[in-house]
C-alpha positions in Angstrom: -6.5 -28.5 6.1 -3.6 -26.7 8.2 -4.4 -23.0 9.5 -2.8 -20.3 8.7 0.6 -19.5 10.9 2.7 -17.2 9.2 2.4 -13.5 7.6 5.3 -11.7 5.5 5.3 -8.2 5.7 5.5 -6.1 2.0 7.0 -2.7 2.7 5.2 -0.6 0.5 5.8 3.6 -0.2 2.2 5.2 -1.3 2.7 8.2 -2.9 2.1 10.3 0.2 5.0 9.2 1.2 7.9 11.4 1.0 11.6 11.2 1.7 11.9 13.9 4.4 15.2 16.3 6.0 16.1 16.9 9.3 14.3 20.1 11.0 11.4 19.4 9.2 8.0 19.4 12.0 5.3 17.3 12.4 1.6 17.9 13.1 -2.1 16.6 13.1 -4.1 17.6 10.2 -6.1 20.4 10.7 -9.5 19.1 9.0 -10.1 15.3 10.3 -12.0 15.0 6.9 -9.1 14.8 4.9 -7.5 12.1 7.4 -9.9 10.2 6.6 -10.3 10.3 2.9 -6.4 9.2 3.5 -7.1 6.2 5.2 -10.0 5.9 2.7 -7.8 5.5 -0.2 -5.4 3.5 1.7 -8.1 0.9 2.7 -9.2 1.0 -1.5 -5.8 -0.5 -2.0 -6.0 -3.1 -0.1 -9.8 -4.1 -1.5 -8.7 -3.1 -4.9 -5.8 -5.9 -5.0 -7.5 -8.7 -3.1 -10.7 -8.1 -5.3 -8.3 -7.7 -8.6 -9.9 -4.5 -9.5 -7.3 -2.6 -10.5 -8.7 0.1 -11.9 -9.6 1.1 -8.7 -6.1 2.1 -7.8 -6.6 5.2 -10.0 -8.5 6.4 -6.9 -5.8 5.6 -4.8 -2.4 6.7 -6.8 -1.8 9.6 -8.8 -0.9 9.0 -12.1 2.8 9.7 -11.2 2.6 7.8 -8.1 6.0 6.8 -6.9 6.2 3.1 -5.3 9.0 0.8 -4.6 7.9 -2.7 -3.5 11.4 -3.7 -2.4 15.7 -3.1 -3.5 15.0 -4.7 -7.0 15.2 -1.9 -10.1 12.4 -4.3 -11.6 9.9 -3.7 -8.0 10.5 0.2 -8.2 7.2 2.4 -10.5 6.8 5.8 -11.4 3.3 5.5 -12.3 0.4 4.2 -11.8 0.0 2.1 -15.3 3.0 0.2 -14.4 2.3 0.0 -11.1 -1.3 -2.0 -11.8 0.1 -4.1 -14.4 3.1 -5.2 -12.2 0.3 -5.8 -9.3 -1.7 -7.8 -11.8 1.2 -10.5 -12.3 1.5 -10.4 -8.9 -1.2 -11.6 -7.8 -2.8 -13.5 -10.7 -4.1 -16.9 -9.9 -3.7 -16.0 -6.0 -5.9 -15.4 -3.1 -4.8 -12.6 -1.2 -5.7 -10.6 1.9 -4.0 -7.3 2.6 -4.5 -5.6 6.0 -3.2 -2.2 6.8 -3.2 -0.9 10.3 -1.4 1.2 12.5 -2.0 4.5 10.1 -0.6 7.9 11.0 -1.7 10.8 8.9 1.0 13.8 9.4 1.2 17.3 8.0 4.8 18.2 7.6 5.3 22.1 8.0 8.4 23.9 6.7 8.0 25.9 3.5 5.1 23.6 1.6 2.3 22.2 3.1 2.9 18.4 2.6 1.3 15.7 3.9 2.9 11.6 5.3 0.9 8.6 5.9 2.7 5.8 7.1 1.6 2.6 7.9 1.8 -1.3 8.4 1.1 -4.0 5.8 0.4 -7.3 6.2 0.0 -9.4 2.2 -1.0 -13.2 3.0 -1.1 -15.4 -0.3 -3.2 -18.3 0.4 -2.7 -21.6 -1.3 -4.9 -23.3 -3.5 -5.1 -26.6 -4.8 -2.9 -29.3 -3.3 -1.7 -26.1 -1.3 -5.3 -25.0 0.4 -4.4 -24.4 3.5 -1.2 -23.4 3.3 0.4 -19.9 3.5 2.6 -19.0 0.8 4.0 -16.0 1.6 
């Protein structure tokens, strides 16, 4: 059995994720509760995909959550039906193990109260079969 040497990184946009303007400011988030319920939901994800319970991810997304999974038109979802059933395929047959670190939580001031998480991800797909051992991606 070989160990596992290599990771891919996924760039992945959560709905709290906005495209921002120049002049906008950052700060900490007032109540640390909510900063946590952030990472919270951000930690469901990656349970919810590795565990293929994707129903889960309705406490994670909105229903109009936003998500683009790389350049491809076909990797891109505006909500979260399309977005479970393209996760689904994606993963089916696989054993996965996503890991999210490096979180920062932001409230962006300037006219609406919004706020930004951003974040690493790390998706390993172990192989199975004449593959155990292997990392596929």
């Amino acid at each position: 059995m070989r160990l596992p040497t290599t990771y891919s990184l996924l760039p992945v946009l959560f709905p709290l994720v906005i495209y921002l303007s120049p002049g906008i400011a950052y700060t900490q988030l007032p109540n640390a509760q909510d900063e946590l319920q952030i990472r919270d939901r951000l930690a469901l994800y990656a349970y919810a995909v590795d565990d293929k319970k994707f129903d889960l991810l309705d406490q994670v997304f909105t229903a109009d959550v936003k998500a683009v999974y790389s350049d491809a038109e076909s990797d891109k979802f505006d909500n979260v039906e399309a977005l479970k059933a393209y996760l689904a395929k994606a993963v089916a047959g696989q054993v996965t193990q996503h890991a999210i670190s490096s979180i920062l939580v932001e409230t962006i001031s300037g006219g609406v109260k919004q706020t930004n998480s951003t974040s690493y991800f790390v998706a390993t797909f172990f192989g199975q079969g004449d593959l155990t051992g292997e990392i596929l991606a």
